[in-house]
N, C-alpha and C positions, 0 to 999 in steps of 0.2 A: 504494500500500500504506500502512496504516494502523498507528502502536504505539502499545499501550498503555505509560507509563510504570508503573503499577503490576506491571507485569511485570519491571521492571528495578530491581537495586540500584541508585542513584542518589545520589552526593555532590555535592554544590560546593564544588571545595574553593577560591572566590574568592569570600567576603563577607566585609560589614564591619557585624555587629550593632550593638548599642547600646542602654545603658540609661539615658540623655540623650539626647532630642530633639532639642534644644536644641544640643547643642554636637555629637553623634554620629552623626544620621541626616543621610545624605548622599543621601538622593532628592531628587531633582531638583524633584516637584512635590509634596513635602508628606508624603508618606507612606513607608512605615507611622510610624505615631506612636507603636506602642509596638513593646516586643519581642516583647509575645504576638500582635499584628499581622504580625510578621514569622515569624514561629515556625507561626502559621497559614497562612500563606501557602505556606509551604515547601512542607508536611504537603501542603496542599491539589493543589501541583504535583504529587506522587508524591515530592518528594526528601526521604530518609529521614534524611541528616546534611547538614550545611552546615559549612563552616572559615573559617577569617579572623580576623582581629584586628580590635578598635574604631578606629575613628581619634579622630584631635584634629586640631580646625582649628587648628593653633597653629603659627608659622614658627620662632620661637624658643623649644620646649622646653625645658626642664631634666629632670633623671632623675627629679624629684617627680613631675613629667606621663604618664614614662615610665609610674613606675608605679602611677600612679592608673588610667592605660587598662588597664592590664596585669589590677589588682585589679577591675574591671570585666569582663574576660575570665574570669577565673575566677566571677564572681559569677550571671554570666548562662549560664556551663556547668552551676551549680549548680542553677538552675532551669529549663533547656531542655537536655532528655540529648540532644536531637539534634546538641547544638549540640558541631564538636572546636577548643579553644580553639586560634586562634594569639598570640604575645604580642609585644611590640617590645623593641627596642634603641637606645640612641646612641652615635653613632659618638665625640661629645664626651666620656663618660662608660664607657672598656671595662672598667675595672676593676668597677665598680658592676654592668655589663650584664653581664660574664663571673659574676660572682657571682651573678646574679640568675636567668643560665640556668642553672645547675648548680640551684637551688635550684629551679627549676619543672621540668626534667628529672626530677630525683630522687624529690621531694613531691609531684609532682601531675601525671606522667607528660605532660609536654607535649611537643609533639616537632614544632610548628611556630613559625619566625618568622616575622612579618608576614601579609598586607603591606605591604615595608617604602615608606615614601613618601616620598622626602627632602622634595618641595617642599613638602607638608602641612604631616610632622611634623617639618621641621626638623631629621634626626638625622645627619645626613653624607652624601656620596656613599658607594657601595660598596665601593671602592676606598682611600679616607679611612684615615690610617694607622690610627686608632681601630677604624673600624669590621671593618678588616681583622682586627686582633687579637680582634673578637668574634668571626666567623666563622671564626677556624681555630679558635677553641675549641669552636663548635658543628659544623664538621665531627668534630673528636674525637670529638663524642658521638652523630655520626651524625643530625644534627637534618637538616629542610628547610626553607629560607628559599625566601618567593616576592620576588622584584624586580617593581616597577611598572618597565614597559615594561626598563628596563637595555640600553646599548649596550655593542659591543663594549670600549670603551678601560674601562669600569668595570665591565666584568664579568670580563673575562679574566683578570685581576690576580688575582680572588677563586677562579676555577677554577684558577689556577697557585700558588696559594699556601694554600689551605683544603683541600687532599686531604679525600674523606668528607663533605663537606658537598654536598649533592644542593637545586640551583637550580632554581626554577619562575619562567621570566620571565613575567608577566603581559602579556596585550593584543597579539595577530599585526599588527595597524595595517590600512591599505588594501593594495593586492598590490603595489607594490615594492618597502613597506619590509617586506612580511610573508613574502616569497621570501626578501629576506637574511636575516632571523631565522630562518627556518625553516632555509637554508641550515648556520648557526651556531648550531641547537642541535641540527641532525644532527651536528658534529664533534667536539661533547665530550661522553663517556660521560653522565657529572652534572648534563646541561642540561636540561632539561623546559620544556613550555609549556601554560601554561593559557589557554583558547578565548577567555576574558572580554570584553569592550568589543568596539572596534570588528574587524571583519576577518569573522564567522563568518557576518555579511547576504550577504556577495559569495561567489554561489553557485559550489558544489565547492572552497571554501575547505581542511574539512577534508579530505575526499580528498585533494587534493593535496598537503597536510601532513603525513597520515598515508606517502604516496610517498612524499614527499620525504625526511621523519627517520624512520617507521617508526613502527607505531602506539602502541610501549610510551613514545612521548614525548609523549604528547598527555593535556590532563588536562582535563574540564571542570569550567567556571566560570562565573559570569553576573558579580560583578561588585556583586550586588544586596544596596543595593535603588537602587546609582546605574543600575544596568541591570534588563529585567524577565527574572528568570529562567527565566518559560515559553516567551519566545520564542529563547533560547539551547536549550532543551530540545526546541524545535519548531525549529530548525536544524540539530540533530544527529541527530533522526531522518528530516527529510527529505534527507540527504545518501545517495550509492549506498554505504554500510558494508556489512562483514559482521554477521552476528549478536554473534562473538567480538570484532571493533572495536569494535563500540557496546559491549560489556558491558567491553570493558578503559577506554576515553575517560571514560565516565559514574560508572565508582568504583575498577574494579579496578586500572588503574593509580597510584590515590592513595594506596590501602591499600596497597598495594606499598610504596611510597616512606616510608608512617608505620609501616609493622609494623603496620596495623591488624588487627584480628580481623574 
């Protein structure tokens, strides 16, 4: 059996735009080079919005860098509606970072962080006392932070301590360390997982993730443009789903999570 994606609402809610080549495109062979390359690309897949934050190759950040990416998120929302900004934090800087999300909560209706990436962006582990005090302030406000990859001992801290804040850990891995993940984000209400990177090639992947936690925990993602987002989108329809699975995986469970319309 055959889908057309034009048939389906369709988000991702795991990229990493960019309006520097140069310092922000993280494909792997060169491309897209620009953002209207990237923007085209989506379109052309069927995926009607994309999410994420810019990265910075940078291991030692300062909160200048935070929010030079940050001003780069909103700059490139501004000219790609498809596009739902997400923005960063440091774990070294929470006074700065708690002010900085109330201020893009408020003004300019954001309501995603990350993803966040310590080893990149240099901003703390999650767990980090810093970083902790940003994320119970963005649980207050009912935000959703995605974690790259996140283990139990630094993530747990953040679901026992940030009540309201709703986690998307990125990347299921290969199938043993993608059984325990799955395992531990069926136990916590607030855990989610986004399909991204590696795990969604090793066929009945999702099915079994969908079993395992239940389909309202599943979020797709590609990841891109370090990953190509059509062949995440040609692994999720050639899995055995129901019609209402695939229509919750591919957006409805994201709008969910962001109040989106």
């Amino acid at each position: 059996m055959t889908f057309d994606p034009a048939e389906y609402e369709i988000i991702d809610a795991h990229t990493h735009p960019f309006l520097n080549f140069q310092t922000g495109c993280i494909g792997a062979y060169g491309k897209p080079e620009t953002m209207e390359e990237f923007d085209c690309e989506m379109r052309r897949l069927g995926i009607r919005r994309y999410a994420g934050a810019p990265l910075m190759r940078k291991k030692n950040t300062d909160f200048i860098d935070i929010c030079r990416v940050n001003e780069d998120a909103l700059r490139i929302r501004d000219r790609f509606p498809a596009y739902i900004p997400g923005i960063h934090v440091h774990g070294g800087y929470p006074e700065e970072s708690c002010k900085a999300l109330h201020e893009f909560r408020e003004k300019e209706d954001i309501r995603l962080i990350g993803e966040v990436v310590p080893y990149i962006m240099g901003t703390g582990e999650y767990n980090s006392p810093g970083m902790l005090e940003i994320l119970k302030e963005a649980g207050k406000m009912g935000m959703t932070v995605n974690f790259h990859m996140g283990e139990r001992e630094t993530v747990v801290p953040v679901l026992e301590q940030c009540p309201g804040l709703k986690i998307i850990l990125a990347h299921p891995g290969e199938p043993a360390q993608a059984k325990e993940r799955f395992a531990f984000v069926r136990k916590y209400e607030n855990l989610y997982m986004d399909i991204s990177g590696t795990g969604l090639f090793r066929w009945n992947m999702l099915r079994y993730a969908i079993d395992c936690c239940g389909v309202e925990k599943m979020i797709f993602g590609s990841d891109m443009p370090t990953c190509s987002a059509g062949m995440f989108l040609g692994g999720v329809f050639s899995e055995h789903l129901t019609e209402e699975e695939r229509k919750l995986v591919l957006a409805g469970n994201f709008k969910r999570l962001l109040g989106l319309q």
